[in-house]
DSSP file (Angstrom, degrees, kcal/mol; ACC not computed):
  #  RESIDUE AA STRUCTURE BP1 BP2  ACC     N-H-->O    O-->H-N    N-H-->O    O-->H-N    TCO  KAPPA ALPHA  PHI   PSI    X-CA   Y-CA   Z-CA
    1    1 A X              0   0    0      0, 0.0     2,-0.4     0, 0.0    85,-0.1   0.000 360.0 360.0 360.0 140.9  -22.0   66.3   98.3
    2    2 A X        -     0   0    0     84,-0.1     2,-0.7     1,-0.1    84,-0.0  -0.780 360.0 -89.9 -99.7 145.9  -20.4   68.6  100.9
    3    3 A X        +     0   0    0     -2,-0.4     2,-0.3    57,-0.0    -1,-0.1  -0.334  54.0 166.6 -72.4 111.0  -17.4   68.6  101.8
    4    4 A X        -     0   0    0     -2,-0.7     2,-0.3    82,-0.2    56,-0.2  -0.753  31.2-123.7-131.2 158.5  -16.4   66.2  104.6
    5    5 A X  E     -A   59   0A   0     54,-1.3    54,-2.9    -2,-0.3     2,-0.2  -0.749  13.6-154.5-102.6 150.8  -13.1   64.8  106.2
    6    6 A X  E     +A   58   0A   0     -2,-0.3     2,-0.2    52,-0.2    52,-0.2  -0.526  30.2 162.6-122.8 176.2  -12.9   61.2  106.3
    7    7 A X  E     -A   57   0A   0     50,-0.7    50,-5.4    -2,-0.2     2,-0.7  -0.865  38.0-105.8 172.9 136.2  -10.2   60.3  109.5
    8    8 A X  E     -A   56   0A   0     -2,-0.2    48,-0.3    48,-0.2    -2,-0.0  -0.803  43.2 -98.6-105.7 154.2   -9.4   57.4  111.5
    9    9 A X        -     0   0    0     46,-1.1    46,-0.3    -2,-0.7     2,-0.2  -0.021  29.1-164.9 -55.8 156.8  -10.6   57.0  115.2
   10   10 A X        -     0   0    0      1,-0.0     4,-0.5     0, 0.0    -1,-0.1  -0.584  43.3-106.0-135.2 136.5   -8.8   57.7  118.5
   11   11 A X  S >  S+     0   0    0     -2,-0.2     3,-1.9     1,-0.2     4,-0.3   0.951 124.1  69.5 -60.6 -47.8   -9.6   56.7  122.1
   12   12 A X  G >  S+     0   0    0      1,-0.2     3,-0.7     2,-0.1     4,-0.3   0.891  96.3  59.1 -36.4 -37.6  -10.5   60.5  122.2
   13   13 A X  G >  S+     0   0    0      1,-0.2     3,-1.4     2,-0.1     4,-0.3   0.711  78.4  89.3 -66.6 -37.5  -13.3   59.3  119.9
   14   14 A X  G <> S+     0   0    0     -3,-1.9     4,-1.0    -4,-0.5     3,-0.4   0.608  88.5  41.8 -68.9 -11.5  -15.1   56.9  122.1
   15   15 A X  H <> S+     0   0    0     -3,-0.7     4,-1.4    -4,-0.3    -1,-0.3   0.664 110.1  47.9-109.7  -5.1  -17.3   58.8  123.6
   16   16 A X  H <4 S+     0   0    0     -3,-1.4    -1,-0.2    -4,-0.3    -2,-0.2   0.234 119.9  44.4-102.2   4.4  -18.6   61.0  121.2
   17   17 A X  H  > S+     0   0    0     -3,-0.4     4,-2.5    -4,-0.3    -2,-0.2   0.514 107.7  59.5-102.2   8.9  -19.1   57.9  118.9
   18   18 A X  H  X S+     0   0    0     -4,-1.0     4,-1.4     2,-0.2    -2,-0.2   0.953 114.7  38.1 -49.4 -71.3  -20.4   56.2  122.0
   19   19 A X  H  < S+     0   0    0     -4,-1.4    -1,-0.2     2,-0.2    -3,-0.1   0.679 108.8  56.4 -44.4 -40.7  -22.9   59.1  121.7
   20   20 A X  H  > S+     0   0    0      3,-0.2     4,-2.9     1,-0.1     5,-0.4   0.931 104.7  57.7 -62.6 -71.8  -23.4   59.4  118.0
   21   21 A X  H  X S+     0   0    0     -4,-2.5     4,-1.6     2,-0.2     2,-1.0   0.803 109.1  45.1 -31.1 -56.7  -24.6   55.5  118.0
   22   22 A X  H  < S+     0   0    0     -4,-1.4    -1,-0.2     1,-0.2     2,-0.0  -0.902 111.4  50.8 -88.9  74.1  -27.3   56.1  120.4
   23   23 A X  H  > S+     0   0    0     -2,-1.0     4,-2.3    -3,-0.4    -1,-0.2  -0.497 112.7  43.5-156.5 -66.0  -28.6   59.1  118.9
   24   24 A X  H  X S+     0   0    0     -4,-2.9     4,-1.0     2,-0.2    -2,-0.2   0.661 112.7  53.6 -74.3  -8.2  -28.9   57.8  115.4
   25   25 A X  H >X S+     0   0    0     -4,-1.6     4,-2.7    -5,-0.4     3,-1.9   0.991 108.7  48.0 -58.6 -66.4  -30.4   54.5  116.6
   26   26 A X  H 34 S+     0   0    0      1,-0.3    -2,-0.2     2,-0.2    -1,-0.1   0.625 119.5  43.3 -52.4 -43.9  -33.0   56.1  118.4
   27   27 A X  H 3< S+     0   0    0     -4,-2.3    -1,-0.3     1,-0.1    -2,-0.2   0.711 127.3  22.4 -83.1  -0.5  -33.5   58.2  115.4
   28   28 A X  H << S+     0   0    0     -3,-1.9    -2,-0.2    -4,-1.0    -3,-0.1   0.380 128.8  45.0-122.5 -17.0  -33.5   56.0  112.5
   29   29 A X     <  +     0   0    0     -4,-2.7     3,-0.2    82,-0.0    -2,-0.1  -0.717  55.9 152.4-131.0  63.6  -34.3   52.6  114.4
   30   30 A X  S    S+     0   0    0      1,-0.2    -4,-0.1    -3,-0.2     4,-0.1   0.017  75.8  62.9-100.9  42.4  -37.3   53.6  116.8
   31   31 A X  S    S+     0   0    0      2,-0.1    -1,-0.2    79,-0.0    -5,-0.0   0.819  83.1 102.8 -70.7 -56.7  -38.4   49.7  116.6
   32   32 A X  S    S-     0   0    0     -3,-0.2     2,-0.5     1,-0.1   105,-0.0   0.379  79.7-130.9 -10.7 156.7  -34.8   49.1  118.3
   33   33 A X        -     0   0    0      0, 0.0     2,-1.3     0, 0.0    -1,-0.1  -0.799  22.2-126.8 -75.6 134.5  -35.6   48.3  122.3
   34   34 A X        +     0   0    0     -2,-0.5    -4,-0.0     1,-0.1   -12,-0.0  -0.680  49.4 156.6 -99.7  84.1  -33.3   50.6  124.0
   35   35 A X        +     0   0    0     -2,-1.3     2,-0.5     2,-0.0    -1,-0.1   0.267  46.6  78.9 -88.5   6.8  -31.5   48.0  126.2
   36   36 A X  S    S-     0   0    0     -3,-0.1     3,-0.0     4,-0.0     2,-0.0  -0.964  71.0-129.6-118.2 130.5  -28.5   49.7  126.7
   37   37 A X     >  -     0   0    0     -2,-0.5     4,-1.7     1,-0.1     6,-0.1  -0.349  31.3-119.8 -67.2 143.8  -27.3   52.9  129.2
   38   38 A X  H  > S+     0   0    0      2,-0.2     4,-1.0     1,-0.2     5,-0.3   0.949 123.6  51.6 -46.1 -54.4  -25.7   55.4  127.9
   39   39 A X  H  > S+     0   0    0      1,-0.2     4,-1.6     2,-0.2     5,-0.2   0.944 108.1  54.0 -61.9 -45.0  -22.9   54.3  130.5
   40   40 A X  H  > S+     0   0    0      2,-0.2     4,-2.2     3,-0.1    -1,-0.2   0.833 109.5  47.0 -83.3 -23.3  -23.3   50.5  128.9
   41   41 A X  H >X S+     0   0    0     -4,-1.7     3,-3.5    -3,-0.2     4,-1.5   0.780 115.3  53.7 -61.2 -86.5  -22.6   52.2  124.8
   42   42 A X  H 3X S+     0   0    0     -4,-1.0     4,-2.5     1,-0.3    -2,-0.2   0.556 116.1  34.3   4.2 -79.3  -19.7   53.9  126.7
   43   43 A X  H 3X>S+     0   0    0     -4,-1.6     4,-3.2    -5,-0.3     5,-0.6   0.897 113.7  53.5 -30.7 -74.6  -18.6   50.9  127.8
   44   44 A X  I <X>S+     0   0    0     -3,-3.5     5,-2.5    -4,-2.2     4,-1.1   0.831 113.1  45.8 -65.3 -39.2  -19.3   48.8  125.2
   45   45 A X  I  <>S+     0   0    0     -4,-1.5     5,-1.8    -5,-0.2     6,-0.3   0.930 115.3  40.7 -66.5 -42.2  -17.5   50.9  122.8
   46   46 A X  I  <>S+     0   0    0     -4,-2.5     5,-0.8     3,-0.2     4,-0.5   0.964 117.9  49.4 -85.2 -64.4  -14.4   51.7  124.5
   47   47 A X  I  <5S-     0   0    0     -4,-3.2    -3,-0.2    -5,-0.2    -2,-0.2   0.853 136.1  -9.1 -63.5 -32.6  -14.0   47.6  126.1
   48   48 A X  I  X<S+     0   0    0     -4,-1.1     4,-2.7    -5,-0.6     5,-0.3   0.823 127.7  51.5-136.7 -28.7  -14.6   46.1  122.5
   49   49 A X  I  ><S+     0   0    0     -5,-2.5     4,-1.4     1,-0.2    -3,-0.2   0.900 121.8  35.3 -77.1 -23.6  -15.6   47.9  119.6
   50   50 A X  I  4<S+     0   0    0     -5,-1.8     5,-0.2    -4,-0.5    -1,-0.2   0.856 120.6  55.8-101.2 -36.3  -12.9   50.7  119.8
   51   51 A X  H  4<S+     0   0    0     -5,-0.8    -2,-0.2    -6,-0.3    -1,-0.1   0.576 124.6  18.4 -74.1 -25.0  -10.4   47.6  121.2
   52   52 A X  H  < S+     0   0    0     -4,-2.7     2,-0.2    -3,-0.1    -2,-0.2   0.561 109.6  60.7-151.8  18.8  -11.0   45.5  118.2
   53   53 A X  S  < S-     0   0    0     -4,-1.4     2,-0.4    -5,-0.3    17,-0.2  -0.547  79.7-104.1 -98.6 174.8  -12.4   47.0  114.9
   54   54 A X  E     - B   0  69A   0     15,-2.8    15,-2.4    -2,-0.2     2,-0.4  -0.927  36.7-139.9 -94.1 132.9  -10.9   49.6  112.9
   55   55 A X  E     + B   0  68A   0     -2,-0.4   -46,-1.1   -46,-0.3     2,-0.3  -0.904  26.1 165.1-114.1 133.7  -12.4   53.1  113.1
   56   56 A X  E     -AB   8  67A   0     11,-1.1    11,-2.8    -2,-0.4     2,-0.2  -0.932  13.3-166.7-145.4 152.8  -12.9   55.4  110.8
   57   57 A X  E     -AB   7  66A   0    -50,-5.4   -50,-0.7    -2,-0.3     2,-0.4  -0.506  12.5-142.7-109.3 166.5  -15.2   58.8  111.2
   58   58 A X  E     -AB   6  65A   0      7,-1.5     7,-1.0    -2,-0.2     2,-0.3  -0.963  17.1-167.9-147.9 143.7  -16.7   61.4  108.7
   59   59 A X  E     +A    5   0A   0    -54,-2.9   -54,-1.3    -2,-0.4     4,-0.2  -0.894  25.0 144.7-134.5 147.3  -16.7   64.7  109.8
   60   60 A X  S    S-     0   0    0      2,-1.8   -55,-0.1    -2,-0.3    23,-0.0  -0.165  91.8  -9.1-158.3-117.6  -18.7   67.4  108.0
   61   61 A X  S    S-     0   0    0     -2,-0.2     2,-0.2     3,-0.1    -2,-0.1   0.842 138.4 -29.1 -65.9 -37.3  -20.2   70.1  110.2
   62   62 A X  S    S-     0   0    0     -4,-0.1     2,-2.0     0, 0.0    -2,-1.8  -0.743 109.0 -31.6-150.7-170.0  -19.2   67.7  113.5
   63   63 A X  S    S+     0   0    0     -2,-0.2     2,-0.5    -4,-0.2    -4,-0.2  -0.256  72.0 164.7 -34.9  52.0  -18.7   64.1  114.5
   64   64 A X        -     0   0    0     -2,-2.0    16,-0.2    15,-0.1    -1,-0.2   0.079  54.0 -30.0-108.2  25.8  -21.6   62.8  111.6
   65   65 A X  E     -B   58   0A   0     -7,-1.0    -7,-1.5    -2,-0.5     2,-0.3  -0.718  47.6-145.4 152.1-157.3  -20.6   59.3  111.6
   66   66 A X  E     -BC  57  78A   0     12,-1.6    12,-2.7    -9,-0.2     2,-0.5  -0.994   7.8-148.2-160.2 137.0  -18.6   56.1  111.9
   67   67 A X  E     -BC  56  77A   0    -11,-2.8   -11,-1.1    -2,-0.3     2,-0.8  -0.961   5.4-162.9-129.4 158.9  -17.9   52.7  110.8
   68   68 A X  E     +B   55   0A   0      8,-2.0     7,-1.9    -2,-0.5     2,-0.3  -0.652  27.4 142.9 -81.6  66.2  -16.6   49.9  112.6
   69   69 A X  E     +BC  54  74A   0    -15,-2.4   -15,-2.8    -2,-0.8     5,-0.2  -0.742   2.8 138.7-136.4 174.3  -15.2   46.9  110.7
   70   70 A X        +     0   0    0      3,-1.7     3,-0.3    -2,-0.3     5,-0.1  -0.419  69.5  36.4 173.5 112.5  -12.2   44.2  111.1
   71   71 A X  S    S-     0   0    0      1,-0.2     3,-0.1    -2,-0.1    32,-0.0   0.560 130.9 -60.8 124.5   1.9  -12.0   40.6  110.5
   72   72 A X  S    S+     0   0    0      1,-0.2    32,-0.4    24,-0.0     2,-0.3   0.614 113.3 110.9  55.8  24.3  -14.6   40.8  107.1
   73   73 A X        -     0   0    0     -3,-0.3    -3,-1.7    30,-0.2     2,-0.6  -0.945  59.0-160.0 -45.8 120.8  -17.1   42.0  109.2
   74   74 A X  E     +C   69   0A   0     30,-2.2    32,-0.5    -2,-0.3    -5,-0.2  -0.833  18.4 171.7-111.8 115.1  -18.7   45.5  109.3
   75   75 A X  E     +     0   0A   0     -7,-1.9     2,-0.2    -2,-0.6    -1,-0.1   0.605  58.9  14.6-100.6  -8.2  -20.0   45.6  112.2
   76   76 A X  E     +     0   0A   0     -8,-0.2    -8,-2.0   -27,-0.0     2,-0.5  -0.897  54.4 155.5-137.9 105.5  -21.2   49.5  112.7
   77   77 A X  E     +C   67   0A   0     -2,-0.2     2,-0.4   -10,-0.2   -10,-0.2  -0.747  21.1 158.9-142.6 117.5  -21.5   52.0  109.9
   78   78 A X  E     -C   66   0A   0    -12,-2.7   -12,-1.6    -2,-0.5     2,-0.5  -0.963  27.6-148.8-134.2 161.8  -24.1   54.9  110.7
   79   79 A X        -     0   0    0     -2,-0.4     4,-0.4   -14,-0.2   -14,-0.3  -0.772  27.6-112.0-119.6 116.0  -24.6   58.0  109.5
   80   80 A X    >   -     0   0    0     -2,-0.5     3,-0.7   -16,-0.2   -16,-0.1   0.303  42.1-123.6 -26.6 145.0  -26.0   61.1  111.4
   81   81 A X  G >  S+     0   0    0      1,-0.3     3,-1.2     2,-0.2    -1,-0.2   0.769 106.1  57.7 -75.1 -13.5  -29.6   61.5  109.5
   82   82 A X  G 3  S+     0   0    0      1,-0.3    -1,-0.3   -18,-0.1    -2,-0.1   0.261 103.8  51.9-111.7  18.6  -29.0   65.0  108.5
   83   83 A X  G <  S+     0   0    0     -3,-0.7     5,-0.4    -4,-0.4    -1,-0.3   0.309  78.3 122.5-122.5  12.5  -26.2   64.0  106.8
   84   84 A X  S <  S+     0   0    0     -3,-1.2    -4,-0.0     1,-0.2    -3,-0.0  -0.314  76.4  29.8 -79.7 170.6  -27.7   61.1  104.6
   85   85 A X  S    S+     0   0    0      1,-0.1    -1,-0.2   -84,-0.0    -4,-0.0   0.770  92.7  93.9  66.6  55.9  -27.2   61.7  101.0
   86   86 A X  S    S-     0   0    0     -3,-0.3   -82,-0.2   -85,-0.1   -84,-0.1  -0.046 103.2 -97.3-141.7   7.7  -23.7   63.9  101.2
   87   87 A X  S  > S+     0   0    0    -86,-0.1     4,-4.8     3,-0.1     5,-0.3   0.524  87.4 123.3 110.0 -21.9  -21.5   60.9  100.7
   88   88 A X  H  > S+     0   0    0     -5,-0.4     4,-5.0     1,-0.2     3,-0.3   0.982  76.1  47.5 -44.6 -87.8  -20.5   60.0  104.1
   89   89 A X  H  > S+     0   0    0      1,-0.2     4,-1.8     2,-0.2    -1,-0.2   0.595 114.8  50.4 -29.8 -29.4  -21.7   56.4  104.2
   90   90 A X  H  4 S+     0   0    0      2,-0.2     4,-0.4     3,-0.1    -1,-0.2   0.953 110.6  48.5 -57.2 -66.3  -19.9   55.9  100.7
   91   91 A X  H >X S+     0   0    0     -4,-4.8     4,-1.8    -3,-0.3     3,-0.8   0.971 113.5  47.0 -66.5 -48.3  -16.8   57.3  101.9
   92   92 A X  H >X S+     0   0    0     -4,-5.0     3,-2.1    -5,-0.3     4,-1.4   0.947 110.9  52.0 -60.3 -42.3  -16.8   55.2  105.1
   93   93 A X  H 3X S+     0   0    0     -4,-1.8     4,-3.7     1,-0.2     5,-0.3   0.732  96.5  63.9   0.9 -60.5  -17.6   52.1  103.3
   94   94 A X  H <> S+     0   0    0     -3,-0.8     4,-1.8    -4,-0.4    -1,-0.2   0.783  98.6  57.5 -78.4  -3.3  -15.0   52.5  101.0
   95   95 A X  H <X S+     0   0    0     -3,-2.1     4,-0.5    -4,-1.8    -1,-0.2   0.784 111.2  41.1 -74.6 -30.9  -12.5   52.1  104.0
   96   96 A X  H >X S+     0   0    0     -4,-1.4     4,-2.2     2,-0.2     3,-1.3   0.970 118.1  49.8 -70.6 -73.5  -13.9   48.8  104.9
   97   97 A X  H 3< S+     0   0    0     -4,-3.7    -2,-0.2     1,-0.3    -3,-0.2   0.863 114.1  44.7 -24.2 -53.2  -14.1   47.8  100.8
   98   98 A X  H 3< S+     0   0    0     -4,-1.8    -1,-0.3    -5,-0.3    -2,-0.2   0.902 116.5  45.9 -86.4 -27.5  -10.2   48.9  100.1
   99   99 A X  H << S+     0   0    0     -3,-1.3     2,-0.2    -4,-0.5    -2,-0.2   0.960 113.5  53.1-105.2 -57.3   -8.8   47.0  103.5
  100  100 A X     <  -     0   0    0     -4,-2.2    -1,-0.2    -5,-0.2    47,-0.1  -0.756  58.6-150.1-115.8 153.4  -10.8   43.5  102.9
  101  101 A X  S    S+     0   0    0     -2,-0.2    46,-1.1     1,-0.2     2,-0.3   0.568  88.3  19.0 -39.1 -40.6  -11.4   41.0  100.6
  102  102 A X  E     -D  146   0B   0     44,-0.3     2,-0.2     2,-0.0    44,-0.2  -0.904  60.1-164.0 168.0 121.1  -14.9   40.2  101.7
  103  103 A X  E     +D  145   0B   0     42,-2.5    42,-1.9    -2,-0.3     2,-0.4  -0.944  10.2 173.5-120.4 136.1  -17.3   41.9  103.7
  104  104 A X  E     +D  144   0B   0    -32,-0.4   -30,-2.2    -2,-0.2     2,-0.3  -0.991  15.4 174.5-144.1 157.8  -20.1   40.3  105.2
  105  105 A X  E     -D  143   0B   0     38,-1.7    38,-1.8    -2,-0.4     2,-0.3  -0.857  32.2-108.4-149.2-177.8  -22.7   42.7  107.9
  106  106 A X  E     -D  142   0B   0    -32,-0.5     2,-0.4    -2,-0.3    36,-0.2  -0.885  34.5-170.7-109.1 129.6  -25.8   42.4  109.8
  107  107 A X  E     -D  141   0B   0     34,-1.0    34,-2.3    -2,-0.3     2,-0.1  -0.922  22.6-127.2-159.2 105.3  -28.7   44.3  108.6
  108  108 A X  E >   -D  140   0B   0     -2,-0.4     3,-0.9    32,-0.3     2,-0.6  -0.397  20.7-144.3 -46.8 104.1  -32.6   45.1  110.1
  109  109 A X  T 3  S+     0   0    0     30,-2.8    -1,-0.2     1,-0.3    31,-0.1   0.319 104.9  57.4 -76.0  43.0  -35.2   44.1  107.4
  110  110 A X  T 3  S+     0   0    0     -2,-0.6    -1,-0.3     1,-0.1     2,-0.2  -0.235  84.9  94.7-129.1  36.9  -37.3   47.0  108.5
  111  111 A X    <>  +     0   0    0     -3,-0.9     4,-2.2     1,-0.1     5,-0.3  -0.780  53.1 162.6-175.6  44.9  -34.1   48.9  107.6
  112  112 A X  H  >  +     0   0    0     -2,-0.2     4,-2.9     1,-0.2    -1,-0.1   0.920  65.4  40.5 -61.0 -56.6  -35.4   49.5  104.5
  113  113 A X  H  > S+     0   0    0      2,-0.2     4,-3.8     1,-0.2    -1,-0.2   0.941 106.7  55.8 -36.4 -77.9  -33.2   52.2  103.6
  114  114 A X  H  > S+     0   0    0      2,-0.2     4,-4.0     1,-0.2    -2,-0.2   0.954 110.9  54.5 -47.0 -58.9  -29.8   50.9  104.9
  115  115 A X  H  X S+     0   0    0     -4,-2.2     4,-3.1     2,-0.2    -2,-0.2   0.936 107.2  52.1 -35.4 -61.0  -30.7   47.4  102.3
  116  116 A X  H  X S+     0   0    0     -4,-2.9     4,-2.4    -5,-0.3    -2,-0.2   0.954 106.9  48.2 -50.4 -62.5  -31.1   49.8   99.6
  117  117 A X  H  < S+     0   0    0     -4,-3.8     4,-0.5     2,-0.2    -2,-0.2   0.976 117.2  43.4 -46.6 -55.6  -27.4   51.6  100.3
  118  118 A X  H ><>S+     0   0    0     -4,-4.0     3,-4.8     1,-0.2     5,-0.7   0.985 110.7  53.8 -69.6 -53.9  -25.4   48.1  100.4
  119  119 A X  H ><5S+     0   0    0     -4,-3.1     3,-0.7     1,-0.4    -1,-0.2   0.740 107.8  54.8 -54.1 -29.5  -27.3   46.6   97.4
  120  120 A X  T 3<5S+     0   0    0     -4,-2.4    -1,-0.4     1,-0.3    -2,-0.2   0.648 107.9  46.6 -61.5 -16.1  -26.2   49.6   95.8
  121  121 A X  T < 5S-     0   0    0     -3,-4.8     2,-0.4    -4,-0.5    -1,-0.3  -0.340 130.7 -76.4-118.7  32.6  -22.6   48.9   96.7
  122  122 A X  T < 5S+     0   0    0     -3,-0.7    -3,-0.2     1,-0.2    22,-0.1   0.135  81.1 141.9 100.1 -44.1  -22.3   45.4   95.7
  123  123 A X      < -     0   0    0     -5,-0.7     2,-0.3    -2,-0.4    22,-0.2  -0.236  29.2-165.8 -76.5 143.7  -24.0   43.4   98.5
  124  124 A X  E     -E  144   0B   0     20,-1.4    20,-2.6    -6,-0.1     2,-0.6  -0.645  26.9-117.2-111.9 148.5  -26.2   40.4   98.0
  125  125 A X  E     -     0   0B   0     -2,-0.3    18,-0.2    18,-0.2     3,-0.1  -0.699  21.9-168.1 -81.6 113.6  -28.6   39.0  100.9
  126  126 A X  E     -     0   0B   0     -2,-0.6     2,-0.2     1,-0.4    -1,-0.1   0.804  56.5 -44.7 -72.7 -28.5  -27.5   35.9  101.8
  127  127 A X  E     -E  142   0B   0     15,-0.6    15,-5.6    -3,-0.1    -1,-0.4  -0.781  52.5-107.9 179.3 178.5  -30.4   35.0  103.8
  128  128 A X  E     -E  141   0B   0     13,-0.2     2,-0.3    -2,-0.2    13,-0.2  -0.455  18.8-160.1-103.4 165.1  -33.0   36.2  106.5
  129  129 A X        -     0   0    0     11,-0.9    -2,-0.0    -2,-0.2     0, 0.0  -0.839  33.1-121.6-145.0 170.5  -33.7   35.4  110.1
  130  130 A X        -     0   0    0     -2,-0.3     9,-0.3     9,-0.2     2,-0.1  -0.193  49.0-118.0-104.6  23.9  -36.5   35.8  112.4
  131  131 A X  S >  S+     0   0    0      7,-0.4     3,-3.0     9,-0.2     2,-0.9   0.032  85.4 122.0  69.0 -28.3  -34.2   38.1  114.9
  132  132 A X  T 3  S+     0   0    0      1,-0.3    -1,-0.2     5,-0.2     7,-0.1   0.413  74.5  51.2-107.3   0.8  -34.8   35.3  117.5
  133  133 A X  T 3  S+     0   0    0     -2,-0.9    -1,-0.3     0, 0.0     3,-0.1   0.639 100.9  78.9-107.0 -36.4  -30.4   35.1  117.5
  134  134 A X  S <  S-     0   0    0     -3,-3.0     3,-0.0     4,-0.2     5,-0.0  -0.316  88.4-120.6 -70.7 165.4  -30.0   39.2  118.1
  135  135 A X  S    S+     0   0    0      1,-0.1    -1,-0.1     2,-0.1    -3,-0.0   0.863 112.9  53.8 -64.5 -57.8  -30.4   41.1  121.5
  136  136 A X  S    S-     0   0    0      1,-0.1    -1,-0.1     2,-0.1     3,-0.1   0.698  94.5-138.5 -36.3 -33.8  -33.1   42.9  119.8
  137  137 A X        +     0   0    0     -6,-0.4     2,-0.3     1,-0.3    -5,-0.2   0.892  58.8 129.0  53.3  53.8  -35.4   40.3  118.5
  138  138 A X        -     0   0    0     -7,-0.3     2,-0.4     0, 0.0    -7,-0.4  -0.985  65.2-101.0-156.7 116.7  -35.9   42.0  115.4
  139  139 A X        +     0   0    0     -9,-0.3   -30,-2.8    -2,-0.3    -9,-0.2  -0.470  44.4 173.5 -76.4 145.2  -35.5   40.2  112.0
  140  140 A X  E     -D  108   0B   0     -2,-0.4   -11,-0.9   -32,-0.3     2,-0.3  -0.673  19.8-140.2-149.7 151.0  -32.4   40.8  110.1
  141  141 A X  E     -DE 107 128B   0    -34,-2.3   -34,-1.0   -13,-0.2     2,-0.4  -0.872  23.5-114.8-121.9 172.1  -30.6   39.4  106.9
  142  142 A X  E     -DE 106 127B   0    -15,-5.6   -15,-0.6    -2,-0.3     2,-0.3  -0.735  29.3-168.7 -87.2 153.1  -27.0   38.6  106.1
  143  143 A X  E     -D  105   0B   0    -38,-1.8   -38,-1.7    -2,-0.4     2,-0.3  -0.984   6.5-172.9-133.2 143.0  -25.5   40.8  103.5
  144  144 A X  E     -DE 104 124B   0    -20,-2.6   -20,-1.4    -2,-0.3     2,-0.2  -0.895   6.5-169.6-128.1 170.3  -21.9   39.9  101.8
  145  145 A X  E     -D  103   0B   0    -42,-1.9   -42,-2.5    -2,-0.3     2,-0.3  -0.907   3.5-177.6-146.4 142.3  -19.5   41.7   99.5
  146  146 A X  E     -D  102   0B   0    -44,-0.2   -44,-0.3    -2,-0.2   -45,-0.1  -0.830  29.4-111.0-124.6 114.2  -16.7   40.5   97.7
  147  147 A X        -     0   0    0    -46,-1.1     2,-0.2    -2,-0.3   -46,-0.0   0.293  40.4-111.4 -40.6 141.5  -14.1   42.2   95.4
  148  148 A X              0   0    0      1,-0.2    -1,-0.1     0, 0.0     0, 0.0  -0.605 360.0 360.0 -85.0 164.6  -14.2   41.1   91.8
  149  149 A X              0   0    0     -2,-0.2    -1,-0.2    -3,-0.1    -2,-0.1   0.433 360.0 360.0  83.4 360.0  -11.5   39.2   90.9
């Protein structure tokens, strides 16, 4: 693991995790339609995600990713690809894990990878969908977590 600082987000932030999102969809989800502008992430980050999750970043060489959660949702957590396996994703995790009870996210099943990381961390699939409910139209399962005890 390398050593990386874990930190929560700023309104300085939004646009360089505006940026980050769209860069690691596009590499890690090139099923995704890419309906969205750069100006509409922008947008979209700063008017709700920034406005009503909590954010918290990992930094290692730069910005190399973020999650997004509030409300027992996590509703963003990615991690730059050339940063997978160093711990990032763990660490951001555990900020969502230690602040709620109950976690419950959204998940791609062609997202083979990402399935594999939560199941490792506790989460069970609650069920699957046929996308036809996402903007994407791409099927997806629920995943939960709950603390024991």
């Amino acid at each position: 693991m390398s050593s990386h600082r874990i930190r929560r987000g700023s309104a300085a932030d939004i646009e360089p995790v505006a940026r980050l999102f769209r860069e690691i969809r596009l590499a890690c989800l090139p099923y995704l339609p890419d309906l969205h502008s750069p100006a509409e992430d922008l947008a979209f980050f700063r008017d709700h995600v920034f406005a009503e999750r909590e954010i918290w970043l990992a930094e290692a060489e730069s910005l190399d990713g973020f999650c997004a959660y509030g409300g027992g949702w996590v509703d963003h957590l990615y991690v730059r690809p050339s940063s997978h396996g160093r711990g990032l994703g763990t660490a951001l995790l555990a900020k969502a894990m230690a602040a709620e009870a109950r976690l419950q996210l959204w998940v791609f099943q062609r997202n083979e990878p990402a399935i594999a990381f939560y199941r490792a961390r506790g989460f069970r699939e609650m069920r699957r969908t046929d996308g036809s409910a996402n903007e994407e139209r791409e099927p997806d399962a629920l995943f939960e977590w709950a603390r024991a005890g």
